[in-house]
TIBA-862762 format. One record per residue: residue in three letters; x, y, z of N, C-alpha, C, O in turn. Coordinates in steps of 0.1 Angstrom, whole numbers, padded with zeros to 4 digits, always signed. Each point is the difference from the previous one (the first is absolute). Layout:
<nodes>
ALAXYZXYZXYZXYZ/...
</nodes>
This chain:
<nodes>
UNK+1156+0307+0562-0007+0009-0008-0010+0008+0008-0004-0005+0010/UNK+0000+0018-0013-0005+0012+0010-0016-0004-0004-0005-0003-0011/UNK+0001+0005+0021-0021-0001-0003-0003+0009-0008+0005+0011+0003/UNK-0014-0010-0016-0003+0006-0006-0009+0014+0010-0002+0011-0004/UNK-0003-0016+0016-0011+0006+0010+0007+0001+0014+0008-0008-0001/UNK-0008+0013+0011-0001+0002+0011-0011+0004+0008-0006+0011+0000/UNK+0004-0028+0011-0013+0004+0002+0003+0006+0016+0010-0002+0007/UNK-0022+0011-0001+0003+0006+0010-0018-0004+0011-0012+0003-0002/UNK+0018-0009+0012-0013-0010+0008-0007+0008+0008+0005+0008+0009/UNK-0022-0009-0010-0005+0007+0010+0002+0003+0014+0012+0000+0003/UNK-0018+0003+0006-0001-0001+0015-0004-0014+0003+0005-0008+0008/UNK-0017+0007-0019-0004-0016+0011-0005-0008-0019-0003+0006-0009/UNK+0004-0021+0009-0008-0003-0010-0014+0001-0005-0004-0007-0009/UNK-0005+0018+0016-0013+0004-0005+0005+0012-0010-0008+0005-0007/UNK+0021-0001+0007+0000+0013-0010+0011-0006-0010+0004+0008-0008/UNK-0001-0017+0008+0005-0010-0017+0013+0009+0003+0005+0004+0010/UNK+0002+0000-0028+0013-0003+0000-0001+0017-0006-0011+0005-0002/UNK+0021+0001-0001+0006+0014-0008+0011-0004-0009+0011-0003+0004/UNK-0016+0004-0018+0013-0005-0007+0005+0015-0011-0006+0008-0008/UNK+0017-0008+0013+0008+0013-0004+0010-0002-0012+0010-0005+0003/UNK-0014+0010-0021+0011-0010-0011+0010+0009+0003-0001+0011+0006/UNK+0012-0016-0011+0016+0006-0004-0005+0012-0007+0004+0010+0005/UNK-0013-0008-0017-0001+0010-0008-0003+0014+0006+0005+0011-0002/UNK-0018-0017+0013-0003+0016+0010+0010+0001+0007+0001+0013+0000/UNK+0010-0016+0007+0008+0003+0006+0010+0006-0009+0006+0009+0005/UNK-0002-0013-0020+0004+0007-0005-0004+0013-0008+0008+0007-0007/UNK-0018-0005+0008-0013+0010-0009+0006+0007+0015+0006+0011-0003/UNK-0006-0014+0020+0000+0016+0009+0020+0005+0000+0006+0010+0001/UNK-0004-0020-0002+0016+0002-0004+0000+0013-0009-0001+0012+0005/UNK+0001-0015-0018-0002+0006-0008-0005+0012-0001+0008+0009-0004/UNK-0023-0007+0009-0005+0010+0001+0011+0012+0016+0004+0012+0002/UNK-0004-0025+0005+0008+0010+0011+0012+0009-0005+0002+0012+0004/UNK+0008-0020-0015+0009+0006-0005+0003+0014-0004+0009+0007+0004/UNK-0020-0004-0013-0011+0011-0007-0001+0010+0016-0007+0010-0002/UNK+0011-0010+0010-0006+0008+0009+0017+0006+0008+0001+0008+0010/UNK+0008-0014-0016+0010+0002+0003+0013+0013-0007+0007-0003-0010/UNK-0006+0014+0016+0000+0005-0011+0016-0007-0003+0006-0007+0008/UNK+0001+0013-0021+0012+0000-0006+0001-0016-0009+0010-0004-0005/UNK-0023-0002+0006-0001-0014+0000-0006-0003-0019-0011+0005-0001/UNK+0013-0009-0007-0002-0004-0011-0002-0014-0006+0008-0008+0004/UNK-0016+0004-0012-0001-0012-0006+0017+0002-0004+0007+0010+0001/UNK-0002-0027-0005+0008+0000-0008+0004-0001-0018+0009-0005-0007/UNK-0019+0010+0006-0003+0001-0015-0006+0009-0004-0004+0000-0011/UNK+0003+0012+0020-0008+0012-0003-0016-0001+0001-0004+0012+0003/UNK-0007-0019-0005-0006+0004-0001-0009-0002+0014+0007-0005+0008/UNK-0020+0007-0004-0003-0005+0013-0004-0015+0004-0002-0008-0009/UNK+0002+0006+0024+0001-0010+0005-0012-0010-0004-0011+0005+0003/UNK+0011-0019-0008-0010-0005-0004-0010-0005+0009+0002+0007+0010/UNK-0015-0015-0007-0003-0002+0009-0008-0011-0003-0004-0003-0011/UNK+0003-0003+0021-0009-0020-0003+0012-0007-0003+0010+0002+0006/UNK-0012-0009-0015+0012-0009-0003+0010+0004-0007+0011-0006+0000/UNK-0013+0019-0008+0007+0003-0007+0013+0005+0014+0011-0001-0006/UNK-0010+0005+0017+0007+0007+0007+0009-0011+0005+0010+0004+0006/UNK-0013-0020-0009+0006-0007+0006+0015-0002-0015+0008-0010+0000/UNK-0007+0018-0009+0012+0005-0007+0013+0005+0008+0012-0003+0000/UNK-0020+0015+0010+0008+0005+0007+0004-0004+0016+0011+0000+0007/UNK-0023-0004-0005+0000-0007+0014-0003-0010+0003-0010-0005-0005/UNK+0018-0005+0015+0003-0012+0000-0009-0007+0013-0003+0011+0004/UNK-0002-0018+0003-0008-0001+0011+0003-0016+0000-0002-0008-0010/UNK+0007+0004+0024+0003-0010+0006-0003-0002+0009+0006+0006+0009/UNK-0020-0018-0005-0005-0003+0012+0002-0013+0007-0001-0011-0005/UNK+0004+0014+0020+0008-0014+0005-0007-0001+0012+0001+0011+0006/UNK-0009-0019+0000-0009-0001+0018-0001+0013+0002+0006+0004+0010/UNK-0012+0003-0018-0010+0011+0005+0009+0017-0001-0005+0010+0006/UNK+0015-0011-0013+0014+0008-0001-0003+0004-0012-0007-0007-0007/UNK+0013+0021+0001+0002+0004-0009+0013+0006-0005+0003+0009+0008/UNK+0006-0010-0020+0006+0004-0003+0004+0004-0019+0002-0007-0010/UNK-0001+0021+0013-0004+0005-0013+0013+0009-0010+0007+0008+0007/UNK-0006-0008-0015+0013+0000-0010-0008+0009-0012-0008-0004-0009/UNK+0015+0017+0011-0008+0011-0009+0015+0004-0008+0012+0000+0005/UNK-0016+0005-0022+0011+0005-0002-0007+0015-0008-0010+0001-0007/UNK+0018+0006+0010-0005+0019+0000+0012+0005-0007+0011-0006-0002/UNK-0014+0016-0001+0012+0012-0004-0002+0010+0006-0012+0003+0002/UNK+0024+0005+0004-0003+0009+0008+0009+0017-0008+0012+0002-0005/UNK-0025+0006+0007+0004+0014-0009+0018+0007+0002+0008-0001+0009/UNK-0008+0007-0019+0016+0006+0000-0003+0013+0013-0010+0007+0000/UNK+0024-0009+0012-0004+0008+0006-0006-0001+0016+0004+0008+0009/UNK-0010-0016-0009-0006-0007+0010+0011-0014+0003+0004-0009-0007/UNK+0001+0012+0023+0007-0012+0005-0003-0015+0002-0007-0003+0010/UNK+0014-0011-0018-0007-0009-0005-0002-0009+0013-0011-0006+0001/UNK+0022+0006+0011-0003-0009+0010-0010+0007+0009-0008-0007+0006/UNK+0006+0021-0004-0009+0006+0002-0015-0007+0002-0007-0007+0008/UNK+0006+0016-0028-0012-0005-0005-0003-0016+0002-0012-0003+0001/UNK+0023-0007+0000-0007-0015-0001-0003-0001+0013-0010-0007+0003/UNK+0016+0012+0007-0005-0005+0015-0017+0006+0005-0009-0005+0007/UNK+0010+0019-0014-0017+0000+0001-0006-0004-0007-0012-0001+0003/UNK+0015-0003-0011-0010-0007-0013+0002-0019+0011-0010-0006+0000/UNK+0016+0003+0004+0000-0014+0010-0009+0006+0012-0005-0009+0007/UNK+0003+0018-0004-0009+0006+0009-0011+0000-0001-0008-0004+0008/UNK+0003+0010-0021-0011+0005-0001-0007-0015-0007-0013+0000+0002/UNK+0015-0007-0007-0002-0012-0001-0003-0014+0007-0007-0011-0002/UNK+0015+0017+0010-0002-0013+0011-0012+0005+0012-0007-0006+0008/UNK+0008+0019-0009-0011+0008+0010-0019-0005-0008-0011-0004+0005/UNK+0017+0007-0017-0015+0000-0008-0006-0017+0003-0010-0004+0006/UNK+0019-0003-0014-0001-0015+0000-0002-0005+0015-0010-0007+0000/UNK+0015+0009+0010-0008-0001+0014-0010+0003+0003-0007-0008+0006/UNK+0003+0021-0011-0014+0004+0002-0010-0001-0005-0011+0001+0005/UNK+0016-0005-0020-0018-0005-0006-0001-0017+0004-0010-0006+0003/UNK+0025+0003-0005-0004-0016+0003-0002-0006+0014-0009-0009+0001/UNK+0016+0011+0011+0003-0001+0010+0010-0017-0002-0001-0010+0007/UNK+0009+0012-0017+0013-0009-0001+0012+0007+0004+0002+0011-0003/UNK+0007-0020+0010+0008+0008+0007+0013+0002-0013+0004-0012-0002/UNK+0002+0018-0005+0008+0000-0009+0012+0004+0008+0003+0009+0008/UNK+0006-0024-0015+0015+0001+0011+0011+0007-0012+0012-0004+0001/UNK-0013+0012-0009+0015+0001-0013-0009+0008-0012-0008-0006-0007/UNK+0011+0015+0007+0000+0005-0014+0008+0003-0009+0004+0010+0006/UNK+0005-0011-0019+0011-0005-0007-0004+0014-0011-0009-0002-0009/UNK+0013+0010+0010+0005+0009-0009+0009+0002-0010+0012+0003+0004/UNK-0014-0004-0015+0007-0005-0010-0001+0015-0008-0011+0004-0003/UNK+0024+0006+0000-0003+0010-0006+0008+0001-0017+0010+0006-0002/UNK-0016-0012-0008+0002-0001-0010+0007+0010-0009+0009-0003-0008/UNK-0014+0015+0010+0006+0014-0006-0005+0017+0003-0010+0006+0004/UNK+0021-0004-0006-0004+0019+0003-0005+0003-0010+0004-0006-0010/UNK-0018+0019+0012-0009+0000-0011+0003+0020+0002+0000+0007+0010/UNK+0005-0004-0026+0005+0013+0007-0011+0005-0006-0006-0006-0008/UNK+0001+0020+0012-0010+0011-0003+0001+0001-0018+0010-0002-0007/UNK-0020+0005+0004-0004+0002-0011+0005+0020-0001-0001+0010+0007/UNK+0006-0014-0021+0007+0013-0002-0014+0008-0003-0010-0007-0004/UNK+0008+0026+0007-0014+0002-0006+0006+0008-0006+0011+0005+0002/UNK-0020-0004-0013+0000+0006-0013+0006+0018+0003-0001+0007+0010/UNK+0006-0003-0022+0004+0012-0003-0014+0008-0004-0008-0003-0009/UNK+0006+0017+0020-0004+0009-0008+0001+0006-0006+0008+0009+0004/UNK-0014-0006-0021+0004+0007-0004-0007+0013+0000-0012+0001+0001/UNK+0022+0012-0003-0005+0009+0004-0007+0016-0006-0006+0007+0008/
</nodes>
């Protein structure tokens, strides 16, 4: 069973421990997504964040490793292996950088094409 926490250790024991939950790591997932373009919730509305994001995004921590299982919809139009390989990019760049956990896999899961909203007729 995966640690609820991953903890990440000082330089020396005068500076104690850094404990990093599953949820922030899924809360920068998440948000990272959102910055991708062609990239969509899979239920239309926007991406959740705190715990609610761990709906969408899955976070698995193993001796200091991350690996994370997002599922998105990607817009009509926009190419889907494309879009998932930056969206595994831009994710695993972010989650490195706020955490300094090394993330080995990100698992893109693309649930459905979300086509454009038809817009309304003027009338004239």
């Amino acid at each position: 069973m995966a640690k609820e926490e991953e903890f990440v250790s000082g330089l020396g024991p005068e500076e104690g421990k850094v404990s990093i939950s599953r949820d922030v790591i899924a809360t920068i997932a998440g948000l990272a997504a959102t910055e991708v373009e062609g990239i969509a919730p899979p239920k239309g509305e926007s991406f959740p964040r705190g715990e609610a994001a761990r709906k969408l995004v899955e976070v698995q921590l193993a001796e200091g490793r991350v690996r994370i299982a997002i599922k998105v919809a990607v817009a009509y139009g926009h190419p889907v292996s494309e879009v998932a390989q930056k969206l595994q990019e831009r994710i695993k760049e972010e989650v490195e950088k706020m955490t300094a956990l090394p993330v080995d896999a990100v698992d893109v899961e693309v649930t459905r094409v979300v086509f454009p909203e038809e817009e309304p007729l003027e009338e004239g």
